[in-house]
C-alpha positions as CSV (number, residue, x, y, z in Angstrom):
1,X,-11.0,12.1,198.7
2,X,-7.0,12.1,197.4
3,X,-6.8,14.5,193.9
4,X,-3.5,13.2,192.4
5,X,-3.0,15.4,189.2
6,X,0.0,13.1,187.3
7,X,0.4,9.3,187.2
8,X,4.0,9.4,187.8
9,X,5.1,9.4,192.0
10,X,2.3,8.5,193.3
11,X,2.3,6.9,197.2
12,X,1.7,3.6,197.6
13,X,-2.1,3.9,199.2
14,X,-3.2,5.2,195.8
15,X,-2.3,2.1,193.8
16,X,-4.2,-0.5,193.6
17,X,-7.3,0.8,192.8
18,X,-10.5,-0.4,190.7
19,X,-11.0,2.7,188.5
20,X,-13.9,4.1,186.5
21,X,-12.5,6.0,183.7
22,X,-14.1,8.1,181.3
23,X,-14.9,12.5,181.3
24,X,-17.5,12.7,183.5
25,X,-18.3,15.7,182.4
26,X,-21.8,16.7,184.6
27,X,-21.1,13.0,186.5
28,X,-24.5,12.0,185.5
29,X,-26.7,9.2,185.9
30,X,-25.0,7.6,183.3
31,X,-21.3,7.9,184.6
32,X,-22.5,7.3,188.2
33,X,-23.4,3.3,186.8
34,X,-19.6,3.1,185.5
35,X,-18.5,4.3,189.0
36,X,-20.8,1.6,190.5
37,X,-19.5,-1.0,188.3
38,X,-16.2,-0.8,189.4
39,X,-17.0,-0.3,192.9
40,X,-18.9,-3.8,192.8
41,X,-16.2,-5.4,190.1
42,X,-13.1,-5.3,193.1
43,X,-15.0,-4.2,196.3
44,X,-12.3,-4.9,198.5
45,X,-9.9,-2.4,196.4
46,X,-10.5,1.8,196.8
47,X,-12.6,3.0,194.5
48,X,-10.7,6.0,192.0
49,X,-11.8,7.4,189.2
50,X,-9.4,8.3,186.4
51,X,-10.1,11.4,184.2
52,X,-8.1,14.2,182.5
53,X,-7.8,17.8,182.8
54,X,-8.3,19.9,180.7
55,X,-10.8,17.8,179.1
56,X,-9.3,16.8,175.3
57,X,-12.0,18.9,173.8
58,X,-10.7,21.8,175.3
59,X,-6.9,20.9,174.0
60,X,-7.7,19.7,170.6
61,X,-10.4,22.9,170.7
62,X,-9.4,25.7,172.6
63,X,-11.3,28.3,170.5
64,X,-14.3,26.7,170.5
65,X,-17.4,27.6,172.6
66,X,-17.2,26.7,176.4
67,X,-19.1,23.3,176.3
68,X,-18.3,22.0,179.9
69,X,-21.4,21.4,182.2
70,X,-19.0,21.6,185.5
71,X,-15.6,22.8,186.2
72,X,-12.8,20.8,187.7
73,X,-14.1,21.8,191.3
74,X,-17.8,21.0,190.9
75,X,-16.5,17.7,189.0
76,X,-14.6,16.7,192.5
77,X,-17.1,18.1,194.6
78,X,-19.6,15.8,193.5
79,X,-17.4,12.3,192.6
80,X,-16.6,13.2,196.8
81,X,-19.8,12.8,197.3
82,X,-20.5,9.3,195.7
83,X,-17.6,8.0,198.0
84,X,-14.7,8.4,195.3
85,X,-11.3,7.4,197.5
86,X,-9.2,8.7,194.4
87,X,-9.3,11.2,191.3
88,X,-6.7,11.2,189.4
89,X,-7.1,14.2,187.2
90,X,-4.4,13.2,184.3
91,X,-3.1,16.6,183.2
92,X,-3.6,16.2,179.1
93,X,-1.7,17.7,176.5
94,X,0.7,16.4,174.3
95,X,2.4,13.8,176.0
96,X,-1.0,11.9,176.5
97,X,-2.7,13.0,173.4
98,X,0.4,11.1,171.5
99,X,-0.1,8.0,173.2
100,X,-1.0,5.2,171.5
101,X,-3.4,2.7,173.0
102,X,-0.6,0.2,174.5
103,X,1.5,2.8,175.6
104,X,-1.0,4.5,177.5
105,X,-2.3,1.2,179.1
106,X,1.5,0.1,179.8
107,X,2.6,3.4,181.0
108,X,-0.4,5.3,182.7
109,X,-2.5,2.3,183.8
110,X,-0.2,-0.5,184.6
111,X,3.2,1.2,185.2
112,X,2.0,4.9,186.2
113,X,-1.3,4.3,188.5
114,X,-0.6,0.8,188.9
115,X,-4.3,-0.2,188.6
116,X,-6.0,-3.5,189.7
117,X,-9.2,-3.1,187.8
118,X,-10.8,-0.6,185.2
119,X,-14.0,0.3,184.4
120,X,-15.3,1.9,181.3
121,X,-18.6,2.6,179.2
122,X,-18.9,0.8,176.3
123,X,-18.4,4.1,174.3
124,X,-14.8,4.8,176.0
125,X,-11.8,5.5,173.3
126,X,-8.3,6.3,174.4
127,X,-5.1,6.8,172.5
128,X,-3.7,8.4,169.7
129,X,-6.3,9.7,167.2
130,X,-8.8,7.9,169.4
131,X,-7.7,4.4,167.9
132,X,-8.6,2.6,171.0
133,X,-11.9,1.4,172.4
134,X,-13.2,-0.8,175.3
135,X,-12.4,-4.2,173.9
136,X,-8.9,-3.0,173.1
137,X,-8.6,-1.8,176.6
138,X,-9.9,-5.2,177.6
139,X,-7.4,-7.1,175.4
140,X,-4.3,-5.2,176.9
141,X,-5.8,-5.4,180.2
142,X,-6.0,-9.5,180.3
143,X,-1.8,-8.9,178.7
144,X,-0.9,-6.4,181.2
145,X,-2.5,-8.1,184.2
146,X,-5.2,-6.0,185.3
147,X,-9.4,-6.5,184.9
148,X,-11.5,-4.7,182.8
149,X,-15.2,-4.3,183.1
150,X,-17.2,-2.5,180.1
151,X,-20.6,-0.8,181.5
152,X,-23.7,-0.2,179.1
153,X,-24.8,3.0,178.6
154,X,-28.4,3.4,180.7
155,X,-31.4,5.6,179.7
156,X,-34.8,6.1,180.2
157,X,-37.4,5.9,177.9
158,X,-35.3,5.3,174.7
159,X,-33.3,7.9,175.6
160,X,-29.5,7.7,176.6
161,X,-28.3,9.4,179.8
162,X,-25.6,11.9,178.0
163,X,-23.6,14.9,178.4
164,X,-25.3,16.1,175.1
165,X,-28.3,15.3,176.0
166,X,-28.0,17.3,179.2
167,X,-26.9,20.4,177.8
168,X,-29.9,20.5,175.5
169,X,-32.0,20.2,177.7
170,X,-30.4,23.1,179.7
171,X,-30.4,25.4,176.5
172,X,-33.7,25.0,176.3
173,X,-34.3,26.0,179.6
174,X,-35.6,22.7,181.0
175,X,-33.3,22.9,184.4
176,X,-35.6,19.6,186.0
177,X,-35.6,17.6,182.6
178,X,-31.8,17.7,183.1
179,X,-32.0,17.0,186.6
180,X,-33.5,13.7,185.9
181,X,-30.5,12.8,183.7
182,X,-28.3,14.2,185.7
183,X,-29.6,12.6,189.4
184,X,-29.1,15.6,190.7
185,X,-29.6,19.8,189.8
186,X,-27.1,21.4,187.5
187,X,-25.0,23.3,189.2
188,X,-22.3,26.3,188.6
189,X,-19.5,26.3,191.0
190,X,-17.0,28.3,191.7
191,X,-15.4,31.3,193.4
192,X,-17.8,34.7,194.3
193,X,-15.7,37.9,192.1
194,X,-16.5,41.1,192.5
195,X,-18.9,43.1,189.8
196,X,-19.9,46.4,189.4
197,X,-22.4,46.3,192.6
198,X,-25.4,47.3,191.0
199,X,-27.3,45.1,192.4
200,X,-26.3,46.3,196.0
201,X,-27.1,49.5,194.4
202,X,-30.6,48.6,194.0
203,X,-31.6,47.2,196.7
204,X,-31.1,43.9,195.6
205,X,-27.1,42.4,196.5
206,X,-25.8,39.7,194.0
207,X,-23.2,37.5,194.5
208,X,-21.3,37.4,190.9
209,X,-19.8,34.4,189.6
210,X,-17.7,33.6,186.2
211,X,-19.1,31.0,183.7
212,X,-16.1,31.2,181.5
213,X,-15.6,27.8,179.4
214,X,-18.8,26.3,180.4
215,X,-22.1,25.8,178.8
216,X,-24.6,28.0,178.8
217,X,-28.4,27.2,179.5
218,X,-30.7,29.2,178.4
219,X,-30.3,32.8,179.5
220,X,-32.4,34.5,181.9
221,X,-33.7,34.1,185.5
222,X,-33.6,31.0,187.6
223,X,-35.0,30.3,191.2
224,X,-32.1,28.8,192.7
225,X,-30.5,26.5,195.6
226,X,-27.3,27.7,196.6
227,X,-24.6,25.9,199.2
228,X,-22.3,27.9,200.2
229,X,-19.2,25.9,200.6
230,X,-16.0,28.1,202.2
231,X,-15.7,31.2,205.2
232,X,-18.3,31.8,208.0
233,X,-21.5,31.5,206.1
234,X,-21.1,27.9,205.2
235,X,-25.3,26.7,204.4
236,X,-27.8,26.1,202.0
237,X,-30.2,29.3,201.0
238,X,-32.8,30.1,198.1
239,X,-32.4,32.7,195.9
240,X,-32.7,34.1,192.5
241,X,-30.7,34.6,189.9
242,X,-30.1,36.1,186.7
243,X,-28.0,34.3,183.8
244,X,-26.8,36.5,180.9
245,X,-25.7,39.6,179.7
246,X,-27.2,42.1,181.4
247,X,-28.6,43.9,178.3
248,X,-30.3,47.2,180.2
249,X,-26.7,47.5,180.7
250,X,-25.2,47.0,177.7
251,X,-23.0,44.6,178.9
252,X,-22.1,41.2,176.6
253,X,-20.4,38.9,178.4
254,X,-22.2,36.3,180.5
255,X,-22.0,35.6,183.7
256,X,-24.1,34.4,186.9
257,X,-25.3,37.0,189.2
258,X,-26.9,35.5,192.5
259,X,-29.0,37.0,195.1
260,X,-29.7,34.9,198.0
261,X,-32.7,34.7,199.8
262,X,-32.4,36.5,203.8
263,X,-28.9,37.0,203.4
264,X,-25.9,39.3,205.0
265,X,-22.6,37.9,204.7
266,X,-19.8,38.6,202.5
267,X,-19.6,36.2,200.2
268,X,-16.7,37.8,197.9
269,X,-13.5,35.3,197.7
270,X,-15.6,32.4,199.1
271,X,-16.8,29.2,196.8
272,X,-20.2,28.3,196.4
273,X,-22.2,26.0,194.2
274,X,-25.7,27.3,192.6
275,X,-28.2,25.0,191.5
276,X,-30.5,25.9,188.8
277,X,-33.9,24.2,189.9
278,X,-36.2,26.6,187.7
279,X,-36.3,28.5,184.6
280,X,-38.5,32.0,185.2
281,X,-38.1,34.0,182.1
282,X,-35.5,35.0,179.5
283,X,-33.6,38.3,179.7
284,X,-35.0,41.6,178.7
285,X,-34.4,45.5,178.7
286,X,-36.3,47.6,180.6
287,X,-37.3,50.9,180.3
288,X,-36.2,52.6,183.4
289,X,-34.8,51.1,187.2
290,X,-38.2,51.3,188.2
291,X,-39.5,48.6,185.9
292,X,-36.7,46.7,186.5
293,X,-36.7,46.6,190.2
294,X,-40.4,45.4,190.1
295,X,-39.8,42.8,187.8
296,X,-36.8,41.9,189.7
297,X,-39.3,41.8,193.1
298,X,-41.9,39.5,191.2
299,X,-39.0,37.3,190.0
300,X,-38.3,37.1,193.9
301,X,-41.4,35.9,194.8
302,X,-41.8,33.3,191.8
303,X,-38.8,32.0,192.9
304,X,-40.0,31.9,196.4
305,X,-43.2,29.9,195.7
306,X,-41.3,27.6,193.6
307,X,-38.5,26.7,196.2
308,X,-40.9,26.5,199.0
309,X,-40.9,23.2,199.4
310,X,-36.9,22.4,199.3
């Protein structure tokens, strides 16, 4: 897949495209039918999918709490994986936040990405102070010259597939109820830091990641699926791990701490993507190591039972 992060210079094997454009914040069941649609509306063209970075909520927002379900990486990780030919991750800030709806169809579609087809749900606005929506995009589309599909939202059960949704789900520690929104686990991507090794110390190695600007399900322990993607461990292992703020250590800002299952590389400075397939129990203090480490051995082997058969 081709990550083009402006719509301006562009070479010429990246125009032309039928485009699903939207967030796709979690890329979900319900953004994976807008991708579909305009893979079947031009399948002759490449398929692309046009989003922005940061996402608006983040620009109009930026004190607010971390509401993202994936990061940029985990985002183009997974549209790869649904055959995506083309992101273009539209870098938004005030130049595109001013736009009105013509201008940003005229310049960023037509001009800019030069488009052949675009496909949006039929929730999609765009433009100045949002002033756009799908049948506006669909009126300057049939002036400008390209197509526009609008996709339905899907559900199940009389409820929509949704980002909100999703994270609800997730802070209620319901990891499979998101899954079946989602079509596939939550995951937290990202790059392994370096802690404070007390994990190591105890007999129990983590691999530490950052959750910065992204929502948090409920905290606590989770059994786990990890792939890990970079350096000379590349593979897919079970493990455990522990969401929060490590409270026996009086520590307050979250993060993801990871142990994985039969284990011995180092993983620091290498990406890898954890999937959260079961919710074990929320945080708690201990009174001593020793309780801690024994609940940290039973929350082993509950995780073990319950990934035995992935």
């Amino acid at each position: 897949m081709h990550i083009h992060d402006h719509w301006t210079g562009l070479p010429v094997r990246a125009r032309g495209t039928s485009a699903a454009m939207g967030n796709f914040d979690g890329v979900h069941l319900g953004h994976r039918s807008v991708i579909e649609a305009a893979r079947d509306a031009l399948p002759e063209a490449p398929l692309a999918v046009i989003t922005f970075e940061p996402h608006p909520r983040e620009f109009f927002a930026p004190e607010a709490p971390g509401f993202r379900l994936m990061n940029a990486e985990a985002r183009a990780n997974r549209l790869a994986r649904l055959g995506v030919e083309h992101l273009f991750q539209l870098p938004f800030g005030p130049v595109l936040a001013g736009l009105t709806p013509e201008a940003f169809a005229r310049e960023v579609l037509c001009d800019g990405l030069g488009i052949a087809h675009v496909t949006v749900g039929q929730d999609f606005r765009f433009g100045k102070d949002r002033a756009g929506d799908a049948a506006t995009l669909q009126d300057l589309g049939r002036q400008m010259g390209f197509g526009v599909t609008i996709a339905p939202l899907i559900g199940r059960n009389g409820q929509d597939f949704s980002s909100t949704a999703i994270r609800q789900s997730l802070s209620d520690g319901h990891p499979r109820q998101a899954e079946t929104m989602l079509g596939h686990w939550h995951r937290i991507e990202g790059e392994v830091i370096h802690g404070e090794k007390r994990g190591r110390e105890l007999g129990w190695p983590t691999a530490n990641m950052s959750v910065d600007g992204l929502h948090l399900p409920r905290l606590g322990v989770y059994a786990v699926l990890v792939d890990v993607l970079t350096g000379p461990d590349k593979g897919v292992f079970k493990g455990v791990a522990s969401l929060g703020v490590r409270p026996m250590f009086g520590r307050n800002r979250p993060n993801l701490e990871v142990h994985l299952f039969d284990f011995e590389g180092d993983l620091y400075g290498q990406h890898i993507s954890v999937a959260l397939v079961d919710f074990l129990r929320d945080e708690a203090k201990f009174d001593g190591l020793d309780a801690l480490i024994a609940q940290i051995e039973a929350d082993a082997d509950q995780a073990r039972d319950i990934l035995a058969g992935h």
